[in-house]
Structures are given as structure tokens and as C-alpha cells.
N, C-alpha and C positions, 0 to 999 in steps of 0.2 A: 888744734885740728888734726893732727898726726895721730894724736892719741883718741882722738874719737873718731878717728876711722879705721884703723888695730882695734878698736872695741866690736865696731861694725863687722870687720870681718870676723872678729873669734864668734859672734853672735851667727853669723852666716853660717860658717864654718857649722855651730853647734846645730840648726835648722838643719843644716844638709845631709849631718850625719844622723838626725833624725830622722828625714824624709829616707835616707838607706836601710837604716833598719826596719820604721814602718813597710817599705817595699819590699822586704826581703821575706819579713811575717807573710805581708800578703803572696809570695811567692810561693813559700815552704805552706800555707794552708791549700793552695790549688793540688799542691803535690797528692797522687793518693799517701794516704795514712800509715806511717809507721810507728805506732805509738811506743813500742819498745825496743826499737831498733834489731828489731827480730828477723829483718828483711833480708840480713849478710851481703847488701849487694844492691845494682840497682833494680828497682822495682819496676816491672810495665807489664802491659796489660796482655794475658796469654790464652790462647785458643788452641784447637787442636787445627791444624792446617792441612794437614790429611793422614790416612789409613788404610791399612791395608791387613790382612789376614794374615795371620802365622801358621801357616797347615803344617809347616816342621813341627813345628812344637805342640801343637793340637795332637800330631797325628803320634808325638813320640810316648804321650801320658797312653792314647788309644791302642798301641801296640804292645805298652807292658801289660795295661787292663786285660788285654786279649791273651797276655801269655799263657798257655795250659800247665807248666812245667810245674808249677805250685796250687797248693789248693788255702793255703794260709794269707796271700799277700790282695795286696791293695786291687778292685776289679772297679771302682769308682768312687765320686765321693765331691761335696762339697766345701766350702769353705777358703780353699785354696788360697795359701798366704805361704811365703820363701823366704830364705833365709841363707846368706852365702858364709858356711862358715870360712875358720882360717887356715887348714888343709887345701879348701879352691871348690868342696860338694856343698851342695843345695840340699836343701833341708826343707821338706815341702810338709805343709800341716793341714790336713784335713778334717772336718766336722763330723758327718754322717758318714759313716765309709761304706763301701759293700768289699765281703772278702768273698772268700772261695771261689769257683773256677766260673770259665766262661766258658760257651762251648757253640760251635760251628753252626753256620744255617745252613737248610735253615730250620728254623725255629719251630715247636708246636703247634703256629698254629700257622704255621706256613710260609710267613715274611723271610725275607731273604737279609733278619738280621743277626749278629750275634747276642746270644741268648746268657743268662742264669737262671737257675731254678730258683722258685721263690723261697725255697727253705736255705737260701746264702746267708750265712752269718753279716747283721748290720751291728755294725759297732759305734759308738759314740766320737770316738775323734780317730784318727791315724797318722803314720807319720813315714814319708816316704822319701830315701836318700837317691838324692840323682849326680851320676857323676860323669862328666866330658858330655854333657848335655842330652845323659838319657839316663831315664831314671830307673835304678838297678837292685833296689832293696825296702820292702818295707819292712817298718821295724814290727815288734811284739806289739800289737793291738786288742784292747785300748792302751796307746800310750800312759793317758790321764787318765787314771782310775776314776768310778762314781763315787763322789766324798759320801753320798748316802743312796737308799732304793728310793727308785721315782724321780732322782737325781743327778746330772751328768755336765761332763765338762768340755766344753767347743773351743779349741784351740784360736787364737787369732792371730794376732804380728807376732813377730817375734826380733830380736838384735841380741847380736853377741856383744859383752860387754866386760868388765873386769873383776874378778868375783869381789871385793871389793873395792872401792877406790883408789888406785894408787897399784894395786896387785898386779904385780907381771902374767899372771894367772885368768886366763878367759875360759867363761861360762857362758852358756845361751838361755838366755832367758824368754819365757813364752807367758804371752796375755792370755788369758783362761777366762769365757766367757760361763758363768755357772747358771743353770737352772734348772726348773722343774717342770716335773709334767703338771699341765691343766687342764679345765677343762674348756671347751667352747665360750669365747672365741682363740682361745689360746693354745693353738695346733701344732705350733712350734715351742712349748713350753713359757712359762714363765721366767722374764730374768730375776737372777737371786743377788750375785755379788760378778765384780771383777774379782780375780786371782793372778798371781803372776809363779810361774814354775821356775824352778831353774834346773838346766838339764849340764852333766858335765861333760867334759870336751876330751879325747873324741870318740870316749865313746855311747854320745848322747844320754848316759841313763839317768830317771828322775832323780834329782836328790831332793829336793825340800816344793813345797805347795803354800804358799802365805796369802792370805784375804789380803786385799789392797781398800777394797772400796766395797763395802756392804750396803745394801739397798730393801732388808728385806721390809724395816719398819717404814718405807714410803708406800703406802696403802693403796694408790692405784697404781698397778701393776705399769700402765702404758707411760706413767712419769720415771718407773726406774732408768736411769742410763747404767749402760755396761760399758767399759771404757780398750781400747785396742784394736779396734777394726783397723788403726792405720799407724804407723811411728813414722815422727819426723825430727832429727837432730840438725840443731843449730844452735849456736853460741853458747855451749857448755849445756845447752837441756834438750831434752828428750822430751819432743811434745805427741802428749798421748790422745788421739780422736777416738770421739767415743759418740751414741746414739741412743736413743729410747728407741721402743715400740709404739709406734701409736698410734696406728690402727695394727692387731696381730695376725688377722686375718684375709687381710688386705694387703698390695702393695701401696708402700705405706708412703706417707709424706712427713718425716719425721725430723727433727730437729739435731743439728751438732754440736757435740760439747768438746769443750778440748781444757786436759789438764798438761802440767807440763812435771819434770821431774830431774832433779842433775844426773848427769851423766853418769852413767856407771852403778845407781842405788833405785833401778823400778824394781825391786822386791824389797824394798823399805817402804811401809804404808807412813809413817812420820814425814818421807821424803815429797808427799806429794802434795802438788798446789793446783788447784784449781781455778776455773777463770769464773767469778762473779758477774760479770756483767761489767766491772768495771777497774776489779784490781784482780792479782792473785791471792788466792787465802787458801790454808790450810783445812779450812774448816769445809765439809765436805757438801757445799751448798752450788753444786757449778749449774750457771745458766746458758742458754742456747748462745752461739754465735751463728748459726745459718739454719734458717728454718723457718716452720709455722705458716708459711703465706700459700696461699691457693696455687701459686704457680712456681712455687719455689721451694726448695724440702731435700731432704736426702733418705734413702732409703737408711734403712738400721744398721746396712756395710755398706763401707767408701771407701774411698782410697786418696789420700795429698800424698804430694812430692813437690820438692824446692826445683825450680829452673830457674839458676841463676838467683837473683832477691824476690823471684815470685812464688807465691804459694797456690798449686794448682789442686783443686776436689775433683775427684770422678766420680760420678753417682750416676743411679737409672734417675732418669728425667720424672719429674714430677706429674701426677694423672696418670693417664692411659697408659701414654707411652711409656708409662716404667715398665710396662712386659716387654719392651725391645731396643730401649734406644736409652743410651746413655749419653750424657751431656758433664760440664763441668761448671768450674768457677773460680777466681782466681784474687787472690787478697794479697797483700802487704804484710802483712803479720799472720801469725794461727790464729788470733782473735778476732780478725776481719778491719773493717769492714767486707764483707765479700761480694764479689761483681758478679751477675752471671743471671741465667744460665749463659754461656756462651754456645759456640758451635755444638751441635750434637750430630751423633754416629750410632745409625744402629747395627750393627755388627749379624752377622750370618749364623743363622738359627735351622737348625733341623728341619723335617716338616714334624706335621700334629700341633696337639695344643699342647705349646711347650713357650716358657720365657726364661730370660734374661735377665742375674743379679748378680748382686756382690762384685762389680768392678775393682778388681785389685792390681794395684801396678807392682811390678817386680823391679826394682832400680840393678837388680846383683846382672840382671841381662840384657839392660838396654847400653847404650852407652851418653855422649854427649849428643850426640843427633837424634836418637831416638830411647821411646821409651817401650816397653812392654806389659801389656795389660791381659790380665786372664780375665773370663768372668765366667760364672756358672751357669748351667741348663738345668732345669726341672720338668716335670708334668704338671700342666695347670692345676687340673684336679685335683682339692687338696684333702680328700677321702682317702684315708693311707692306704684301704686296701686298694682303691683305684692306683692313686700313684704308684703304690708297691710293684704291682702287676704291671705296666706299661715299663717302670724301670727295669725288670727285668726283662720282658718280653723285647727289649731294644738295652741292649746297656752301653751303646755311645750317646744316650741322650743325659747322664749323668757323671759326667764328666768336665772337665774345661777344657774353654775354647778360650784361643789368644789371637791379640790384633798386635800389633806395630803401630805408635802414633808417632805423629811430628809434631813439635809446638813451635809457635809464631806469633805475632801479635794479628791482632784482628784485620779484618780486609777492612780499607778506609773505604768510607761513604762518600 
């Protein structure tokens, strides 16, 4: 009897410790998804909980545009992505620029704004150093040379990183979005390739331009992705967000890709892995993780950043309201699954027909409580000479504008 109740209990014992681990499985699957432990931390669900406008820093990009004292430097410009190098200056990268001067209202045809003549040199990217939180120098423009005619390069994230692994030695390296002109509906060019530059330290100049990711044999133009609207590092890699076009003429509701790369080698095209759908692979076949549904999508620039083990997207909201209001979404991994839209904000807009893109978060200026978001203004009209004329007739409307966010977890229901 003694012994077959010692048998009884190791048999008990083995049940119990079974029913523990089936409960624990059942626990860790309720948990959201961390499929590669890419999270660094714990993971919960984040919203924006409020905002507020940054007129300091709207008004500090507004007052060097205005400055008369040059007729070479930066007068506006989109694209707007920063970069803190290791001196303590920001390194701000722009797409479309306008140079040459600005000049008092009022204006030709009478408004009471500041003005440029339409014969302003526009340049293809710029690059503009801000130092003790005002911005004091642009560089020589075009930064990024056209690699060919009809051909141009749009700067996007950028991180300083080690010129190679292991090197006491930092460089800054810049995602380079490439394309070409087209024609209708493609008014912002066609994408060609990602590139990545590396510029040397400190005193910024180009050294080397490398193809990372070539797109031109995918035949419908609005399937190419271009990869760098946004960099996010965690646990040794550098995860690179990237976009198609898919509608070009439209704001768009386009889908996210994300490859990732180890630290220190985004100008090794060998070095980079893309996300499948289900693993990472080398091979250069990356499928959506957030996108394609009627109410859900990213425009073709976003912006993530980690709070804490969560991964937060900024995007304009999908439909209408991507001419004004920007919303998020928030995952466990770069790979997702992703939640969302969550909270949306639409952020303070000029008057005219004018909207609202490219939400970009700045991490080198927010701190642990807060974050800092630019986003860009345009002219709706997307007839260049119309646009052209209205950007100069007004040249605070081509510029960026920032908010202050806070994150929080969602208000309970």
C-alpha cells in the first residue's frame, strides 16, 4: 500500500506539473506577440494621451527661412528627418528644398506674407546644421548629387554608427530614397532603388553612395518599396521601415515593410534581411506587415520609435483625413502584429488648400516623457506650376511644423 500511494502521488505530482505548463502556454498566447523577442522590455498597449504645439521650434526653422543675410542657404523644404550627431549638432535632412532669399511683405500681390520669387533655386535634397537648438548653417546644395538626368536623391533617416564594426571611428550614414521623373500619375517621380551614403564626421562631407536595395525590374511602379522613412535599433539591429506608392497621386493608403540589419553595416547591401511574411531572408522579397485595408494603411513616410518594449507608427490616418490628422499603431515587435489606428490628432494647419504629411518623430529632442514630432505642409494643388506659385507667394507654408506628444496606454472602456 505505501508504494502504491508514492506511485499515486509521482503520477499526481506529473498531472499537476502538466496542467502548469498547459496554463502557462495558455497564458503566454493571451500575451500580445513577441515572436523574436524584439520587444526589449515589457510590452503594452500605447496611445497618444495628449498634445500640444511647438511654436519654439516651428518658429526657429521659420526665422532662419526668413533670414535675408544669405542668398545660398535653406528658405524651405520637405522631407524633414534629424540626426544628433557626437559633438551634441543636429543634422536635419531635407527632400525638395527652396534656396535663395526671402523677402518682406508685403508680397506682389498684396498679402501680408513673406514672399520668394519664383525664379528661387529648388534643389533636390539639402542638409541643414542646427546648433544649441537653432539652426545656423546649410551645407552646399545638393548635398546628394543626381546619380543620372531626370534622376534624383531624397534623403531620409539617417544614424551615426561605426565606420566599421568594431571601429573607434564614426560616420553618419543617410538612407537615400532614388527616383525618377514620370509621367502622370506619377508627379512625385517614380521609386528606383534605396541607397545608403555615408557622410564623414565632423565635417559632414560625402564619401561613398552604395545601392542597398534595387527595385527597378518590379514592373508596376506602385509595388516598388524604398526602404528608410524611419530607423529603429534594438538588440544589436537596426530595423529599417520602409513603403511603396500605391496610389502616386493620391494620399495614399500604402502598406509597411520593414527589413532589419546589424548594427554598425546599413551600407552593406549583403548585410540586409528582410521580413517575408514569416521569417527573415536575405533574399530581397519583403512583404507588408501593416497595411492594404480600407481603414488601415500608412502613408509612403512614417515614423516608429520604441517606448519602453512598445513599438509605436505615426502615420496620416487613412481616407480623407490623411490631409490633416495623424494617428498611430502600436506592436510588440517591427513585424507586428500591429493594433491600431489608435488615438488621432490633427495638428494645426495654415489656412488655404494646404495638408498635412510625412509625420516624423525626432527622439535626439524629446526626452523620457515626451516625444517630438515634425510633419510637413504643402499646396494641395498638385499642378507644379500652381503649387510653385502659392509656395512662393506664402513661403511659411513649406516648411515644418512640430507638436509635443505624450504616450499612455489607452483610456479603459
Amino acid at each position: 500500500m505505501p508504494e502504491d500511494r508514492r506511485a499515486r502521488q509521482r503520477r499526481g505530482a506529473g498531472v499537476g506539473l502538466l496542467l502548469t505548463l498547459v496554463l502557462a502556454a495558455v497564458l503566454l498566447t493571451a500575451l500580445p506577440e513577441d515572436r523574436h523577442g524584439e520587444g526589449g522590455g515589457a510590452c503594452t498597449a500605447r496611445t497618444v494621451r495628449s498634445w500640444s504645439a511647438d511654436a519654439k521650434l516651428t518658429n526657429s526653422f521659420a526665422s532662419y527661412g526668413d533670414d535675408e543675410s544669405r542668398a545660398d542657404d535653406w528658405t524651405g523644404g520637405d522631407g524633414t528627418h534629424s540626426v544628433r550627431l557626437p559633438d551634441g549638432r543636429v543634422l536635419w535632412l531635407f527632400s525638395d528644398t527652396y534656396l535663395g532669399q526671402v523677402h518682406r511683405p508685403p508680397n506682389p500681390v498684396g498679402e501680408s506674407y513673406a514672399w520668394r520669387d519664383t525664379t528661387a533655386p529648388l534643389v533636390r535634397n539639402s542638409a541643414v546644421v542646427m546648433n544649441n537648438g537653432h539652426p545656423q548653417l546649410t551645407l552646399p546644395a545638393p548635398l546628394f548629387p543626381d546619380p543620372a538626368p531626370n534622376e534624383w536623391r531624397w534623403p531620409v533617416a539617417a544614424r551615426v554608427e561605426p565606420r566599421s564594426p568594431g571601429s573607434a571611428e564614426s560616420v553618419v550614414r543617410v538612407l537615400l530614397w532614388t527616383r525618377t521623373a514620370g509621367a502622370y500619375p506619377w508627379i512625385y517621380g517614380v521609386p528606383i532603388a534605396t541607397e545608403v551614403a555615408t557622410l564623414s564626421l565632423p565635417d559632414l562631407r560625402v564619401e561613398s553612395i552604395v545601392k542597398v536595395f534595387d527595385q527597378q525590374l518590379v514592373q508596376d511602379p506602385s509595388r516598388r518599396v524604398q526602404f528608410g522613412t524611419t530607423l529603429v535599433t534594438a538588440g544589436g539591429w537596426t530595423y529599417v521601415f520602409g513603403g511603396n506608392d500605391a496610389q502616386a497621386a493620391a494620399r495614399p493608403t500604402s502598406s509597411a515593410y520593414v527589413a532589419r540589419v546589424p548594427e554598425g553595416r546599413l551600407a552593406e547591401p549583403g548585410a540586409w534581411e528582410y521580413w517575408d511574411g514569416s521569417v527573415w531572408t536575405a533574399r530581397a522579397g519583403p512583404r507588408p506587415v501593416l497595411g492594404g485595408g480600407q481603414h488601415t494603411g500608412v502613408g509612403s513616410a512614417f515614423s516608429v520609435v520604441r517606448d519602453g518594449g512598445t513599438y509605436v507608427l505615426f502615420t496620416m490616418a487613412a481616407g480623407s483625413r490623411g490631409l490633416t490628422t495623424v494617428t498611430s499603431y502600436w506592436a510588440c515587435s517591427p513585424t507586428g502584429p500591429w493594433h491600431g489606428p489608435t488615438r488621432s490628432f490633427s495638428p494645426p494647419l495654415p489656412q488655404g488648400q494646404v495638408a498635412a504629411y510625412n509625420p516624423q518623430i525626432h527622439t535626439e529632442l524629446g526626452d523620457d516623457d515626451r516625444l517630438v514630432l515634425s510633419y510637413d505642409v504643402n499646396w494641395l494643388d498638385a499642378t507644379a506650376t500652381s503649387a510653385a506659385w502659392n509656395l512662393s507667394r506664402n513661403v511659411s507654408l513649406y516648411r515644418p511644423r512640430f507638436v509635443t506628444l505624450r504616450l499612455g496606454p489607452p483610456p479603459s472602456r
